[in-house]
N, C-alpha and C positions, 0 to 999 in steps of 0.2 A: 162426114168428117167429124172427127170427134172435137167436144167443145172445151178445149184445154183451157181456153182465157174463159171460162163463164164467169169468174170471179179471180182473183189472185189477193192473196191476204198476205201480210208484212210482219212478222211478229219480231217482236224488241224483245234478246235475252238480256238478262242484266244478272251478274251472276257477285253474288254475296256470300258471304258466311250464313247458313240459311241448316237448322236442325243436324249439324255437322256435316253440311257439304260446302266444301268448299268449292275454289273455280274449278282446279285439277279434278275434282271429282265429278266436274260433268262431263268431262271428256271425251271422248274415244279416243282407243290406244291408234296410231296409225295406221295398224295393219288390218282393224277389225273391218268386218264385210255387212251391209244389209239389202235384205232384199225381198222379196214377196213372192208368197205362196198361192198355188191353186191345184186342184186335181180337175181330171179329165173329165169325169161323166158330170163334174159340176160347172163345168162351162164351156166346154167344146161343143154342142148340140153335136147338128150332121149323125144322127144316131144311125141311120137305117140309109147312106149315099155311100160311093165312091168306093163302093165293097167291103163293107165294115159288116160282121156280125153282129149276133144277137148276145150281149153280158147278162148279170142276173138283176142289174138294174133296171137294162132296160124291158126287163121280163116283168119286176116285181112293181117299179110304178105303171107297167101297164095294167096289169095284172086284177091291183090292189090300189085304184087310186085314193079310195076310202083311206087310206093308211096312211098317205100323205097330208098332213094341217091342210093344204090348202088346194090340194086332189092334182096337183100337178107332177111334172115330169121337169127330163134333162134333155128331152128330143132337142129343144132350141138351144137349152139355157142363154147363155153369154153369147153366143154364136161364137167362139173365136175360133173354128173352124176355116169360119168364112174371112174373119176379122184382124186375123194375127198380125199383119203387118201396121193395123192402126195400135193394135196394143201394145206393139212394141213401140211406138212411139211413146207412148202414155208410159212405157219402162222407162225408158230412154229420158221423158220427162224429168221422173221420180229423181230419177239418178241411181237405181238403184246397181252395187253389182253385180249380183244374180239372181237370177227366177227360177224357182222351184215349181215345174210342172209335173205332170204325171203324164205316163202312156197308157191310151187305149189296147189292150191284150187285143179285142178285138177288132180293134181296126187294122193292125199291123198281120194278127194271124186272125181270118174271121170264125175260122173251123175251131180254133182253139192250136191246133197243130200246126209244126214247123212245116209239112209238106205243099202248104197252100199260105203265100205270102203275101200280102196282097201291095202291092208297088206304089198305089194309089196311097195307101194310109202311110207308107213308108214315108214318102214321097211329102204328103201333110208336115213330118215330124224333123224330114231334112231339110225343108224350106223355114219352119218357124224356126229351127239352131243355127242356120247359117242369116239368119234375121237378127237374128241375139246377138250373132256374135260381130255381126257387120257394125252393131251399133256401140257395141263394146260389155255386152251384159255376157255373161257365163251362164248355160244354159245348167240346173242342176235335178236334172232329171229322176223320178220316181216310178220305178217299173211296176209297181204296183201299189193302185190305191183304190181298196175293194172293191173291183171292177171284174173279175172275171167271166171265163167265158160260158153263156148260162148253159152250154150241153155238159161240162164238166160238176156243174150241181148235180144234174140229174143221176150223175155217178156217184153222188159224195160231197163233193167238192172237199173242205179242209178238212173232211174227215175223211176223205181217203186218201191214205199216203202216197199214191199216183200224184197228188198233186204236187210231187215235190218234186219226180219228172218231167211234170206237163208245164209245170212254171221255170224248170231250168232250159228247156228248150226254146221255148219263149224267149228267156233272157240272153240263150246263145247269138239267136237272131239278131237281138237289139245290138249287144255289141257289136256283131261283127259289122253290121250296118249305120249304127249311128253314134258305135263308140268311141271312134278318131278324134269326133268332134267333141267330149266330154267329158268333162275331168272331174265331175263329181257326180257318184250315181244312190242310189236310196234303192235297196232292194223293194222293202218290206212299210207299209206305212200304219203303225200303233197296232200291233198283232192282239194284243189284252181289251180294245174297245172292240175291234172289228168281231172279237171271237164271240164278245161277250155278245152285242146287241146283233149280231148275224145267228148265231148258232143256240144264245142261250134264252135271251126273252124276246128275240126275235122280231125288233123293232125296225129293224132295216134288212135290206135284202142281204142273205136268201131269207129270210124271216122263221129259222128253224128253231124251233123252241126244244132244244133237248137236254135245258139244264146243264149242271157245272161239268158232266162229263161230254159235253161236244164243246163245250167252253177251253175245257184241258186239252181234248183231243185236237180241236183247231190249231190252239197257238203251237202245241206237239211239232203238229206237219209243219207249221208256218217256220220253226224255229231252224228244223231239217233242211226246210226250201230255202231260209233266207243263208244257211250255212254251203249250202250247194252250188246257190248263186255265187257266193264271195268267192270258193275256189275255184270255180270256172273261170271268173276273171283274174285271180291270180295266177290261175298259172296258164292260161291262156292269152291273154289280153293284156294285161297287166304292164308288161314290158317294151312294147310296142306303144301303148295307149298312155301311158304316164298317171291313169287316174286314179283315184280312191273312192272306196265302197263301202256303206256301212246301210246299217237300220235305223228307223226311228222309231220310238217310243214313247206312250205317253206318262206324262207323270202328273201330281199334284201337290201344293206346298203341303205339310203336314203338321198339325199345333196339337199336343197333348192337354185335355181336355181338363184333365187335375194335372198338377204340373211334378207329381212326384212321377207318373207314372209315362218314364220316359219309355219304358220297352215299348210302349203301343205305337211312339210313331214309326220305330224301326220296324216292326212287326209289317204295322200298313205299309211302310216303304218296299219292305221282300214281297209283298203278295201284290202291290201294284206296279213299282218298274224293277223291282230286284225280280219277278217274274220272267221278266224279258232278259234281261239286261245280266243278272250273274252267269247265266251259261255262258256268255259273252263274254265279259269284263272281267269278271271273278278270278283268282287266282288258280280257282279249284276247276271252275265252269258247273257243269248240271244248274238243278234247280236249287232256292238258298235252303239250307236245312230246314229252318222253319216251315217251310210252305211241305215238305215232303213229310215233317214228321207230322204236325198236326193233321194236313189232309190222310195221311193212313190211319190214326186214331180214327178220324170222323167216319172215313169211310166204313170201317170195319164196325164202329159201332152203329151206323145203319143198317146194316147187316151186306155191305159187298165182302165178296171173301178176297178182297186183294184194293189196295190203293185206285182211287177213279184218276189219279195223276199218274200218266205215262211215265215211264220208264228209260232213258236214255239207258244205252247200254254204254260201257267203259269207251268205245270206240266212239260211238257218237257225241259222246263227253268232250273228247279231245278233237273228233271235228270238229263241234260247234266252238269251241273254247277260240278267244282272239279275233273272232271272224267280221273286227268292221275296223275302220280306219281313224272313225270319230264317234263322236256318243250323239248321235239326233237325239232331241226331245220335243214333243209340243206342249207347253204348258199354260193353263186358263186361270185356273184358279186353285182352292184350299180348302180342306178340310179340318176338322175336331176329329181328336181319335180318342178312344178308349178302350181298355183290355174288359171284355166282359167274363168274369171267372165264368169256367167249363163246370157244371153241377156233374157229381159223378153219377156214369151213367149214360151220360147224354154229348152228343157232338160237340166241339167247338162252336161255340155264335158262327154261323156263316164259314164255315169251317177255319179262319182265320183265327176267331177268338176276339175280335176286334171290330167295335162299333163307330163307324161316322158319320157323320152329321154337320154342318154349318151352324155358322155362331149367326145370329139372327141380326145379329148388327152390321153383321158384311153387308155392301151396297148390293142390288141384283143389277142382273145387266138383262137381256131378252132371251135370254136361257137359260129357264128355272136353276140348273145345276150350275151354275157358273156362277160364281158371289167373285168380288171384287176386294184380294189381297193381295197388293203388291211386295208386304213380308213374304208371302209363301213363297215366292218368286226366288230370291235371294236364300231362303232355306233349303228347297230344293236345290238347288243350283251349289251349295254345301255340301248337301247329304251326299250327292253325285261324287263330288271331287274329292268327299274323303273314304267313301267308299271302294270307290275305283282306283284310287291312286294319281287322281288328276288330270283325266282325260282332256283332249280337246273335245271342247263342246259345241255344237250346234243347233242355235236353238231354230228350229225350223218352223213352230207356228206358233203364235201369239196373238191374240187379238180379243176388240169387242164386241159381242153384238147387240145390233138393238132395231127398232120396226119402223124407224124414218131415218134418216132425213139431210139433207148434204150439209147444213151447217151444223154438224156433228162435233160438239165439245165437247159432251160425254168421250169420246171415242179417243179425242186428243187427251183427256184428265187420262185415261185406262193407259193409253202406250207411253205416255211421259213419265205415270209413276211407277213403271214397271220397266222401264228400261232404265229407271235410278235407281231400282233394286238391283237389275242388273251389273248396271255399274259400280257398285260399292262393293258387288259379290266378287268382279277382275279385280279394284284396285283396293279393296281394306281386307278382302278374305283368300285373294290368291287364287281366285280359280280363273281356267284356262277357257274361256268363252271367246269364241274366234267367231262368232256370226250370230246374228238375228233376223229372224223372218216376219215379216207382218203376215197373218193370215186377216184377210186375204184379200188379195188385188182388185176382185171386184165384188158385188152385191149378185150369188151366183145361187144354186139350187142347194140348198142345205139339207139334203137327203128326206126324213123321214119330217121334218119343217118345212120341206117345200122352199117356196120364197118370201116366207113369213119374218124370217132371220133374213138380217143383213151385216154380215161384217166386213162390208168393202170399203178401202179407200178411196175408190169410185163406184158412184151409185148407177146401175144399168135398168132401162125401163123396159122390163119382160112384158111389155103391151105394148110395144111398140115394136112391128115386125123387122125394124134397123137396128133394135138392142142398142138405143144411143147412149152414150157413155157420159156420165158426167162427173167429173173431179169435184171431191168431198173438200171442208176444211184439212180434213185431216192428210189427204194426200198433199196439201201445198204445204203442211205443218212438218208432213214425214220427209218433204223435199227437202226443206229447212233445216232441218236435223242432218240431213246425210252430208247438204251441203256443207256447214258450219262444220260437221262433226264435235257438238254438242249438244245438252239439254238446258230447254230453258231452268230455271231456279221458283220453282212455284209449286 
């Protein structure tokens, strides 16, 4: 049983005139949503029972346990395989209301293909939704969170454009089987990390190191796939099913490093979510002009005879164009940016032209890349809505990590003052933020970290063959919040 009373802590807001927030400014608006994140191969274990295949996860931490910090796997993780009905209590706790999961490709199809379905995994993913939803939580489901199935590697995987058949069949499935119940679904999850540490330095699985052109070509496919999924459920599912459909993407605050040199953080913003996100959002759709015109300068001055950045053709232009309901983001943290002049002759710096870095005075958290700016939060969060023209936004991961311990104040300081950036960014700058996600629900497998990271609201002890569950400060703080619906003033 899980140890929900192991402590319960009481905290006192007291809400002032405090660096221009007032009471109204700690609010939330009535309608806004919060809830918590997780993916599959990071807590679900049951890798290899009940007719699940073989992904490339569970290929590559076999594989390559050297490559993991701490040589471990996802065979067990979180168990919530086994577990789902305690953790939806521990949902249900929080108060949260919806939870962001992801599905096993293969456990639902183990071959990878829709002709062998497997009942049993189906069967896992219709009992944890009608579990959610018994208790009153909205299940908000993610079809893909770089998991797939490892025989499709050995073909390519995102670099061959089959993957944008072999993932829409997949998806047909899902719908037709567990889309009644689900009204919000996430094709695609952060196509710009997955491409980069999958395909380009090869730090997580499939661990392909083939540089910036499997880097372009991945998110390419990814961009096709996540466009082929939306239309299959609009115009198949859609009308029947009531839900909406979009991608997520990652992004990071951005500070210009001399402050004249404002083109650099736009520059960085097209090359890291205007990447994903203008074929989408954009008025025009394709890729943003910047990234196509510099990337062909660079390439041709290395000597390619043609752009290493794919090509959308007019038609794929306007397929992909529109194709999500809301704008997903996960966002951690902030960068410095800087335009480093192009010497003639020679590439773009990084083919972008633009250099970043961290201001050395940001906090660290337990992931070297992750510094602690809850400005960035609030700038992003900007850039988005005036870029786009004011999207509904969902912020779907947020969190901190760090290598102990359940009386976690660091963890409470990170989501309090970044959900006051949030807040200031709805109620002093207008933007349309309709939900927040804590990443993540529990203390689960952090890929190529192992379980050396921990960003749970509940801490899980992976030495303990019952994976007992134990609620952090921060989940009685993040209960507190939801319940109140507001922030403390500190």
């Amino acid at each position: 049983m899980a140890r929900y009373s192991f402590f319960r802590v009481t905290f006192s807001f007291t809400f002032v005139i405090t660096y221009g927030f007032a009471n109204d400014t700690l609010s939330f608006p009535k309608d806004f949503l919060f809830g918590v994140s997780t993916a599959a191969y990071q807590v679900e274990g049951a890798w290899n029972i009940s007719g699940k295949g073989i992904s490339i996860w569970d290929r590559w931490t076999h594989d390559h346990p050297n490559l993991i910090r701490d040589g471990s796997n996802g065979d067990v993780a979180c168990d919530t395989y086994h577990k789902y009905k305690e953790d939806v209590q521990i949902l249900k706790n929080i108060g949260v209301a919806f939870y962001r999961f992801s599905l096993s490709w293969t456990r639902i199809l183990p071959t990878g293909y829709p002709n062998n379905i497997n009942q049993e995994g189906l069967n896992y993913y219709k009992n944890l939704i009608n579990e959610l939803l018994a208790n009153g939580i909205e299940p908000y489901v993610t079809l893909y969170h770089w998991d797939h199935p490892d025989i499709f590697e050995t073909m390519g995987g995102w670099t061959n454009e089959m993957m944008v058949e072999w993932i829409s069949n997949y998806a047909r499935v899902v719908f037709k089987e567990l889309g009644p119940k689900i009204k919000y679904f996430i094709t695609l999850n952060e196509p710009g990390i997955f491409c980069d540490h999958g395909y380009t330095t090869g730090i997580k699985a499939p661990g392909k190191k083939l540089g910036r052109i499997g880097q372009y070509l991945c998110v390419h496919n990814m961009l096709k796939a996540h466009a082929r999924i939306y239309h299959i459920y609009n115009k198949e599912f859609r009308n029947q099913q009531k839900g909406q459909i979009g991608i997520v993407s990652y992004g990071v605050g951005l500070f210009p490093k001399n402050a004249s040199d404002i083109a650099a953080v736009d520059i960085a913003f097209q090359f890291i979510c205007g990447w994903i996100n203008h074929p989408i959002f954009s008025q025009t759709g394709d890729y943003p002009a910047i990234m196509k015109t510099r990337i062909a300068e660079s390439s041709k001055l290395d000597g390619f005879p043609k752009s290493i950045l794919p090509v959308f053709s007019p038609e794929w232009v306007q397929y992909i164009k529109g194709t999500s309901d809301f704008f997903g983001i996960n966002i951690y943290t902030s960068k410095i940016v800087e335009t480093v002049p192009r010497i003639n002759g020679q590439p773009w710096y990084e083919y972008s032209g633009i250099k970043k870095s961290v201001d050395p005075s940001w906090p660290k958290t337990a992931l070297p890349d992750f510094r602690i700016v809850p400005a960035g939060f609030r700038q992003l969060l900007n850039k988005i809505t005036t870029e786009y023209n004011r999207p509904p936004i969902f912020i779907f991961e947020n969190g901190f990590s760090d290598s102990c311990c359940t009386y976690d104040y660091a963890r409470i300081s990170f989501l309090n003052s970044y959900m006051k950036e949030m807040l200031a960014a709805i109620k002093k700058d207008n933007c349309n933020v309709k939900a927040y996600t804590v990443w993540n629900l529990f203390d689960d497998f952090e890929w190529e970290y192992g379980y050396t990271l921990r960003f749970g609201l509940v801490s899980v002890d992976h030495n303990d063959p019952n994976r007992t569950r134990t609620p952090k400060l921060s989940m009685d703080w993040y209960k507190q919040v939801i319940k109140s619906r507001k922030l403390e003033n500190s």
